[in-house]
N, C-alpha and C positions, 0 to 999 in steps of 0.2 A: 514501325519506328522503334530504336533501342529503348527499352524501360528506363531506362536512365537520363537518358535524354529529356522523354518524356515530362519524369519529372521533376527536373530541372528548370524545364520549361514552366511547367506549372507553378511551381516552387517560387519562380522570380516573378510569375505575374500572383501570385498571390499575396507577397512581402509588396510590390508595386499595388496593389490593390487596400492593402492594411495597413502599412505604414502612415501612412500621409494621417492617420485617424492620433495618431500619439504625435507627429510631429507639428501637427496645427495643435494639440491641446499643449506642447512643450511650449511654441511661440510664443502661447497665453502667458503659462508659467511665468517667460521670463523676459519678456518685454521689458520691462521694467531697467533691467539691465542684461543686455544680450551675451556680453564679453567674461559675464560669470559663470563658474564652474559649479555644477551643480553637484557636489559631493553625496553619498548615500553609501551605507552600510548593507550589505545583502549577507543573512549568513542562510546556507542551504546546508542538505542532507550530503554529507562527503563518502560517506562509505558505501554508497549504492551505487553499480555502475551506469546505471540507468542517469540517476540526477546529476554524476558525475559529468557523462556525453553531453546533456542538457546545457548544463554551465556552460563545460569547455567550448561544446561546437556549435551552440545555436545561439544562448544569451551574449556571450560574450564575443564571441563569431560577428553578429547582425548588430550589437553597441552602436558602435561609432558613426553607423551610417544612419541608424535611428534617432538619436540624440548623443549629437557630439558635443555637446556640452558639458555632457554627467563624467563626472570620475566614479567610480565605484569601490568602495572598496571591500573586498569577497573573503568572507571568515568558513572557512570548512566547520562545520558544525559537528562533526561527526555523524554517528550515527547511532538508531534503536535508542534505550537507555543513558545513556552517554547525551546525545543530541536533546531529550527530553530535561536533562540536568542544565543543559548549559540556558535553558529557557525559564528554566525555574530560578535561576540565578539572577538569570538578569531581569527577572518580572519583579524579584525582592529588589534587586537592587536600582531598579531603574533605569537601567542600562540595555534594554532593547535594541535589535539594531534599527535601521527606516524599513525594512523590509525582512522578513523571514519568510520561511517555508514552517507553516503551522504545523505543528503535531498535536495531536487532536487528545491524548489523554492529559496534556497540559494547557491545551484554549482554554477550557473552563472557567481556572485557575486565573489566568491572565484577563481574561472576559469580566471576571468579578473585579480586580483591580483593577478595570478602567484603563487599560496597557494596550489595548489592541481598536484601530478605530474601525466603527460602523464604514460599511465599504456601500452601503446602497446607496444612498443619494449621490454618489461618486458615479459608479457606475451606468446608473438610470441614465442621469444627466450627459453621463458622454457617448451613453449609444450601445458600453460595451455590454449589458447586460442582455441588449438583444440578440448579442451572438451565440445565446448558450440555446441549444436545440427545446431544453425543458430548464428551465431557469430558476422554477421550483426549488431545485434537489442544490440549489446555493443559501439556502434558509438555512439557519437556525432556527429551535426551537423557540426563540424570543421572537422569532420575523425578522432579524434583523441580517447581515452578510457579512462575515470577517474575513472571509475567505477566495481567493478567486482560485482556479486551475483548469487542466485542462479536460476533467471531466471523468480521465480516464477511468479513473477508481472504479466506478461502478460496475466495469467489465471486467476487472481484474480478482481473481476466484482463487481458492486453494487447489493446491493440482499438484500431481505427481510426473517427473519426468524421470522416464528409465532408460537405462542402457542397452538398446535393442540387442547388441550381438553380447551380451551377458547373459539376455534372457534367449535367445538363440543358443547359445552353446550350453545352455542347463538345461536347453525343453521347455523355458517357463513360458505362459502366456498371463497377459492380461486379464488377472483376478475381475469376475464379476461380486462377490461379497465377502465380506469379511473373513469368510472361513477359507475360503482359496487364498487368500491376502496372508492368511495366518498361514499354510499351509505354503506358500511361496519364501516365506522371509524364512522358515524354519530348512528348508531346503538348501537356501542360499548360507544359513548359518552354518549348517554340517559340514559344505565344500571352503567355510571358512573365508566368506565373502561378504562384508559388511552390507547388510540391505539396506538400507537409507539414511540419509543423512540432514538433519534439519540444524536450524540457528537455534540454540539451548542457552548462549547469554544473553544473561539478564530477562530471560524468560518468553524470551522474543515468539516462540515456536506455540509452545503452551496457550500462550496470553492471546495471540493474533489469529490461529485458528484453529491448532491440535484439538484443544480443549473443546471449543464449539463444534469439528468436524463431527469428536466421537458421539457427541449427543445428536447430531441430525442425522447420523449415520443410524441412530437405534431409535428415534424419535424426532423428526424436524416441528413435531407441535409444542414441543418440552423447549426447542429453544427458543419458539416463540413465544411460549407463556415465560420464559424468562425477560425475554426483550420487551413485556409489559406488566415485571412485576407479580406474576399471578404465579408463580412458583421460586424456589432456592435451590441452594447445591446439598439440602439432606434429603430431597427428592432421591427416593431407593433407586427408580431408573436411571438418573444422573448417573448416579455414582458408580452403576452395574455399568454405565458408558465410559467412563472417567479412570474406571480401574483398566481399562483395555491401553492407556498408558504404560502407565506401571508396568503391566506385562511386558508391552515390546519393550521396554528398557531392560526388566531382569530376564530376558530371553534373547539379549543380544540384538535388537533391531537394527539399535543406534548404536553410531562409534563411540569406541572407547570416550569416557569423558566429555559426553553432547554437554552437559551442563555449563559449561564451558565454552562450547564450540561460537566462532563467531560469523556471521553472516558470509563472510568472503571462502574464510576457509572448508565451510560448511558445503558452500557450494562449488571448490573447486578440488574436494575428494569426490565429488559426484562426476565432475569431467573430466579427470584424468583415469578414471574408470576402477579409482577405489570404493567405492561403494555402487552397488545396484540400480540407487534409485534417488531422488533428490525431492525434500519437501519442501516446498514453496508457494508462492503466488506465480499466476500465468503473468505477470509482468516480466517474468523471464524467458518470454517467448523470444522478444527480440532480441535478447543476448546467444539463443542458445540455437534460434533456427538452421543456422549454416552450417550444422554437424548433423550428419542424415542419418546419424547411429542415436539418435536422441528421438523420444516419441512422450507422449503423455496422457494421461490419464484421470480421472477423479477417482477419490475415495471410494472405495466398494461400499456398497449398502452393509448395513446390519440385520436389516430387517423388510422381510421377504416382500412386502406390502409396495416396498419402495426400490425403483431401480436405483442404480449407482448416481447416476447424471438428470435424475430426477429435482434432486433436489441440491443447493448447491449455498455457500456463502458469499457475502460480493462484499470489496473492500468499500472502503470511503465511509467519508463523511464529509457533512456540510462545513465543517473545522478543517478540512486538509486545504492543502491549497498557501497560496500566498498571502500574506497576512500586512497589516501595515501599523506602523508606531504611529498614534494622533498627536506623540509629543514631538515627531518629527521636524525639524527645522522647515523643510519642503515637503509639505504634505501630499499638496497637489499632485506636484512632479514623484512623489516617492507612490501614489499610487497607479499614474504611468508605467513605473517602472514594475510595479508587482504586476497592470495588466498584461504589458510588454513579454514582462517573464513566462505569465500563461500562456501564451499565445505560441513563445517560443517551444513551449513543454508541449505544446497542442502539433506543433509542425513538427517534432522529436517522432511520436508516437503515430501521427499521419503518415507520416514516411513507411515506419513498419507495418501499416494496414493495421492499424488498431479502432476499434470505436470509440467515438468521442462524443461529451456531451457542446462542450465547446467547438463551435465551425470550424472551417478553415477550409481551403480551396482544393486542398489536396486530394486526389481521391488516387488510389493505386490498389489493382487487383492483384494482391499475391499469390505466387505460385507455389513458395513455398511451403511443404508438407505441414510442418507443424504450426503454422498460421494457419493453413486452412482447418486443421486437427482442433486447434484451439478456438475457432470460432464457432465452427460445427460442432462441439460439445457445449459452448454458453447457448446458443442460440438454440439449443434443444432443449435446456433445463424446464422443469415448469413449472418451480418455486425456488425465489433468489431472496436469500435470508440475511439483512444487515448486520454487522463485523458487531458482535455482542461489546467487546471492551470498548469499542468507536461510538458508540450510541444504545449504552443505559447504564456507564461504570463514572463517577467523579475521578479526577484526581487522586484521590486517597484508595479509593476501589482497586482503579485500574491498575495503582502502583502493590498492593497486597495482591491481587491475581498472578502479578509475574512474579512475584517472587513466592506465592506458596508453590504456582504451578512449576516452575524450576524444579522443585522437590522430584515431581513425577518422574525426572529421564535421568534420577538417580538409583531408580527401579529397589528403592526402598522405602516408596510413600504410598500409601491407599489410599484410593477415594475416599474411604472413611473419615481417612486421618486429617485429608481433602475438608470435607465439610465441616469437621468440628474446629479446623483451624479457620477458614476465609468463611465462612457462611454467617459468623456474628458481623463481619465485616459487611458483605453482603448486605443483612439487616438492617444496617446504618445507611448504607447507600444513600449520599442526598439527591442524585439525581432525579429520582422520582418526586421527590417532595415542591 
């Protein structure tokens, strides 16, 4: 039977199977008065194509026929920096929407102000909390839940996607360590062909895993004694890791002006086949699968002790996810709507053959190259090291890492210069405390 068919088929008996679970808790809701419009504010992430699809084609898509009562109304958030400001805004000013999509170097923040409500007794009681496959990894460090999604973070890794008939017409192959990695970008630089391209505003690149790649790349136990406090960034190997920025920026890695560069266009000089190679997270799988000239890879090792795919970073945190306002008009109903919204983001990434920690009925074996490339490389790793800025940086932290780390892809900053500026900052760190 066609794939597609397939599931479609599944698809309708799974929304027929889930649905009914939100629309008996809506009844409850609004019994009271049926003939009311249940308004709610949702603001999401707008500049990711990923949360973009999400919105358009599955939350907004499946509304009406899940609860036709709710009006919504949908604030694009932006996105990276930019989206993290507009939460800081409204956490001062009280003006929260009923529902966001958390950004987790800003929960903290909002969590101490009492802005974001405890999501477990909510969930326990309605059932949704036993959909999640490990239900654990929705904790908070207090025990408590702010957050719901679709889980997927945990699968999603730093990775490299290159342009196979670029690296065909130059001879290149698939660097095993950093010294073939050095030796590939410096080749491509000669022919005058920009090798990679990452998102450099607001420090997006540096901050979410450049920085942490180069350290596990020459030590994955250095970025764990970071992730529990037992070392800083004047550590000599840090910096001997850290300087390997620097370099690719004064040697040409990155395009003219990454400092600058912003998520979209970062990644769509990588597909029109102006640069080499594209730095990201595998959530770009399912954007980029359908071009059989695209392939991927992980970070080369540094150090000989460790393969490349040995050792790996994994996105998320217990803060990402759907968040909900306790000063909400409809609280009830507003965290209907944030499980709603998981569940949608849960059916988004089922579709692509992604892992999820959250269920859902969908099951589809892809045949696609770089979905199978991308799961055969997670599922080999054999240490997966949590998103250093997502879980052990406050607010204040996280916002100093992006912007010293920016300096680096101006390829006029050393790791040096690296610790003696963010390392007192570091120090301070209340997350530990």
């Amino acid at each position: 039977m066609n794939k597609k068919i397939v599931f479609s088929i599944v698809f309708c008996l799974s929304v027929a199977l889930v649905l009914p679970l939100f629309a008996t808790g809506q009844r409850e809701s609004d019994a009271s008065n049926e003939n009311a419009k249940v308004k709610l504010r949702l603001m999401s992430v707008s500049t990711d194509q990923n949360q973009t699809d999400i919105l358009e084609k599955y939350i907004k898509k499946n509304l009406e026929t899940t609860f036709p009562n709710f009006e919504i109304q949908y604030e694009p958030g932006g996105g990276g920096e930019d989206f993290g400001n507009k939460l800081k805004t409204y956490n001062a000013s009280g003006d929260l929407p009923d529902v966001w999509y958390s950004a987790t170097d800003t929960a903290v923040a909002i969590i101490n102000a009492g802005n974001i409500l405890d999501l477990t007794p909510y969930v326990k009681n309605d059932g949704f909390f036993e959909k999640y496959q490990v239900p654990e990894a929705l904790f908070h460090t207090d025990g408590k839940i702010y957050a719901i999604g679709s889980g997927a973070d945990t699968f999603f890794v730093p990775a490299i996607f290159y342009n196979k008939k670029i690296f065909a017409d130059n001879g290149l192959t698939i660097p095993s360590n950093w010294t073939e990695f050095d030796a590939l970008c410096n080749k491509l630089v000669s022919k005058d062909i920009v090798p990679i391209s990452v998102m450099g505003k607001g420090g997006w690149a540096p901050r979410n895993f450049l920085m942490q790649t180069m350290i596990q790349m020459q030590d994955p136990q250095l970025m764990l004694d970071l992730l529990q406090n037992k070392t800083d960034f004047a550590n000599p190997t840090i910096m001997k890791a850290l300087d390997r920025i620097d370099y690719m920026a004064d040697n040409n890695f990155f395009p003219a002006g990454v400092a600058n560069l912003d998520y979209g266009p970062s990644l769509e000089m990588f597909t029109s086949g102006k640069t080499a190679m594209f730095g990201g997270f595998s959530w770009e799988v399912g954007n980029l699968k359908s071009n059989p000239d695209i392939g991927m890879f992980y970070w080369p090792t540094a150090n000989p002790k460790y393969a490349s795919q040995d050792v790996i970073q994994f996105w998320g945190s217990p803060l990402g996810g759907y968040a909900v306002n306790p000063d909400s008009k409809h609280v009830a109903d507003a965290v209907k709507f944030a499980e709603y919204c998981a569940l949608m983001e849960a059916q988004f990434y089922a579709e692509q053959g992604a892992q999820l920690n959250l269920r859902t009925e969908i099951t589809i074996e892809s045949d696609e190259p770089l979905v199978i490339r991308n799961n055969e490389l997670y599922n080999n790793t054999k240490l997966k090291i949590p998103t250093l800025m997502l879980n052990a940086m406050d607010t204040k932290t996280a916002a100093e890492f992006s912007s010293y780390g920016v300096n680096f892809l101006t390829g006029d900053y050393s790791a040096e210069e690296f610790a003696e500026d963010f390392n007192r900052i570091w120090l301070q760190n209340t997350w530990f405390k």
